[in-house]
N, C-alpha and C positions, 0 to 999 in steps of 0.2 A: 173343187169342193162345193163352191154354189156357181151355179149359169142361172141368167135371167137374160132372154132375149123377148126382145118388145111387149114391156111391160108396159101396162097401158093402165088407170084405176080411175075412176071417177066418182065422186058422189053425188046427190040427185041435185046438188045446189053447182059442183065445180068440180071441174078435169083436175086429179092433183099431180100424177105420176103422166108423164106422157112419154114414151117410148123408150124403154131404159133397156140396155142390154149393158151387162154386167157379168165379169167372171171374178171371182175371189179363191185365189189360189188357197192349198191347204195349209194352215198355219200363219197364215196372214193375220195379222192385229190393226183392222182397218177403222181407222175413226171418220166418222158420220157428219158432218158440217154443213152448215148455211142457213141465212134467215128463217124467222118464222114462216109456215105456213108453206115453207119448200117441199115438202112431202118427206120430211125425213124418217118420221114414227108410221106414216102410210108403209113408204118400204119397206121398216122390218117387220111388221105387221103381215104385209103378203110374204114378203121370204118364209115369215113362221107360219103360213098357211092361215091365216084366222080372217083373209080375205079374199073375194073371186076379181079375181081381175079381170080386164078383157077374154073374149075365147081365144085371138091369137095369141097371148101372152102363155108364156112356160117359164117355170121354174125347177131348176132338177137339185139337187145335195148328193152328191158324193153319185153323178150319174144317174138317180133317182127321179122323175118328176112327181112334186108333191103331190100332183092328182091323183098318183096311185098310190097313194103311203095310207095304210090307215095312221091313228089315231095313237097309236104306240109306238106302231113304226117311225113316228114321226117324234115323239118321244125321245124316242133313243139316239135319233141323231141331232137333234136343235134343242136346248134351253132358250126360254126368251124373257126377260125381266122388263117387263113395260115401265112406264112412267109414273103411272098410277094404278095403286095395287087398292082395291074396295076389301074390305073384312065384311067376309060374308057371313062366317062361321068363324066364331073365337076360341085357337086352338093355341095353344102354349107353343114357346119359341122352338123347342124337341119336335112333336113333332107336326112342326110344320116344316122345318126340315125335313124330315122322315120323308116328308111326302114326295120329295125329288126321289126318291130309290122305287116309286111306283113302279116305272117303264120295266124295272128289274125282274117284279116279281109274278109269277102269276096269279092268277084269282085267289087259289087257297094259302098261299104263303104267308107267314109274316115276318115282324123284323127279326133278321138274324144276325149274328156277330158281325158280319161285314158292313152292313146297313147299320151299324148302330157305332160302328168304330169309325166309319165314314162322314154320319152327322157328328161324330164328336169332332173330328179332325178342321170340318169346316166352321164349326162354330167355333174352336179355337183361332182357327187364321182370320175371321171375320170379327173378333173382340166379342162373341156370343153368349160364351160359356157360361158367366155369372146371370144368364138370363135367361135360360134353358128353361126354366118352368112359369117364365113371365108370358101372361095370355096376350096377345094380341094387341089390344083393347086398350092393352095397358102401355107400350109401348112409344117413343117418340117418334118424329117422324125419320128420325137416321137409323135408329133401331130396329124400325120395320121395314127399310130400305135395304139394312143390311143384313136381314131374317134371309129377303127375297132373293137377293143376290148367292146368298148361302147354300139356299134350296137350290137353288141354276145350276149350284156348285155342285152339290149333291147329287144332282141328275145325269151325270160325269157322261157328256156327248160331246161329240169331237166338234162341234158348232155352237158359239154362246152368241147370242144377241140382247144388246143393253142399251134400253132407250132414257138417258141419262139419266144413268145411275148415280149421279154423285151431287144431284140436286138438292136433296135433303140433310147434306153429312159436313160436318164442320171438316176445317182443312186438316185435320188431322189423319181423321177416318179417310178423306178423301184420294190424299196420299197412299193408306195401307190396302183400301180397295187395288189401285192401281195397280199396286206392287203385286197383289195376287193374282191380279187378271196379265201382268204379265209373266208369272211365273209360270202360270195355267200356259200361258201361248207357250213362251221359251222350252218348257223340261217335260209338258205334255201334248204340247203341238196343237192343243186348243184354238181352232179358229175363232175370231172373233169382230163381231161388228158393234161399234158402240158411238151412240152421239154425244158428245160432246159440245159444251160452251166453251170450256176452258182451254184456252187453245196451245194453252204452254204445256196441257197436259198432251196435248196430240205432237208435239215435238218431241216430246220426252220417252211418248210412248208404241205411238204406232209409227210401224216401217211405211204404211199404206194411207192416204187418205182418200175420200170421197167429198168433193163439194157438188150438194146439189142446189140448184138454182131454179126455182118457179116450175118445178115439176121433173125439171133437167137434170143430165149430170153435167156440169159445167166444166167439171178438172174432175181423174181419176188417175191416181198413180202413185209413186213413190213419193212420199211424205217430204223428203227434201227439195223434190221439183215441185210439189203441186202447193206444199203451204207457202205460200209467198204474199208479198203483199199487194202482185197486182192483181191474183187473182182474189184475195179477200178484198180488196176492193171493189171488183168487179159482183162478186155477189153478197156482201153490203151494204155496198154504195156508199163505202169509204172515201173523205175525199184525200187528196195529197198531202197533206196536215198528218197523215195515221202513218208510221212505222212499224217493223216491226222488232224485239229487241235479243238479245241473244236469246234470251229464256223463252222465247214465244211469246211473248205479251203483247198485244198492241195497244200501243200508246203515241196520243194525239204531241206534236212536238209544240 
């Protein structure tokens, strides 16, 4: 579903990605981990195309390389829910949903029963509905966390990338996000890459993890071998003092 081999990205101040090759099978629900400033939002960033990496660097989706997708094409296969979402334009919680069903339509269309039964659907599973006509503007910051995550929804592609999503959401919300993102994987086959702090949530939820490490991948693999506590030690710089506990928690003894 995604290849990345020697991904390479730099900005004019520092090297942040340095030679990543990566494959993420179809339906994978792989959580995204490690320190600050490891390049974790750089990667989904170039996976979603909104960056040029190196010229030897490739990235393909579904056999595809993104260098040839236009701008819809690219649409139709990848959702991406950044970390920080700017209001640019103050448009009510309807449809800024609406606006994931773009990719769908062509220039002259507009919403039709399926686009409109579709944003209903997500703003029901995302707690929305009582705020379908609330602008933007007006919103908290969990309620517009979970406007965007909606619209991703909306945008129904078999690739979702979420640069921690559950930043803004009390632990309630945080839980029901989860649950739907892994519905989406489980009954839709939705692939999905998401970073993560919470790391009990990455036990609970992804089959797959990725720790990267100072630009590295440090550990890639199956979420029972790779979340451990030597290697979040190792890119922490946790000392021996840290466990970890059934639930995923790490906690200092």
């Amino acid at each position: 579903m995604i290849q990345i081999e020697n991904l390479s990205f730099a900005y004019p101040q520092k090297e942040v990605l340095k030679d990543i090759n990566l494959t993420v099978a179809p339906a994978d629900f792989c959580a995204l981990i490690g320190p600050n400033g490891s390049g974790k939002s750089t990667l989904l960033k170039a996976i979603a195309g909104l960056l040029s990496p190196q010229t030897n660097s490739k990235i393909a989706l579904q056999h595809q390389f993104i260098s040839n997708l236009t701008a819809m094409e690219m649409a139709k296969i990848l959702a991406y829910v950044p970390q920080h979402q700017d209001i640019v334009f103050d448009y009510p919680v309807f449809d800024t949903i609406l606006m994931g069903r773009f990719p769908h339509q062509n220039h002259w269309s507009t919403m039709n029963k399926k686009d409109a039964d579709i944003v209903e659907e997500v703003m029901y599973k995302t707690n929305l509905t009582h705020l379908r006509n609330r602008m933007l503007g007006q919103l908290s910051g969990g309620e517009l966390q979970r406007t965007m995550i909606a619209r991703a929804m909306a945008q129904q592609t078999p690739i979702l990338l979420l640069d921690e999503p559950l930043s803004n959401l009390d632990i309630t919300h945080k839980y029901e996000i989860m649950g739907i993102l892994k519905e989406l994987n489980q009954n839709e086959r939705v692939t999905i890459i998401i970073i993560l702090h919470e790391f009990s949530f990455v036990k609970r939820y992804a089959n797959q993890t990725l720790i990267l490490n100072d630009g590295k991948i440090q550990n890639y693999g199956p979420t029972q071998e790779v979340f451990n506590i030597e290697n979040l030690q190792t890119a922490f710089h946790l000392s021996s003092e840290y466990f970890i506990d059934q639930y995923g928690t790490v906690i200092k003894r």
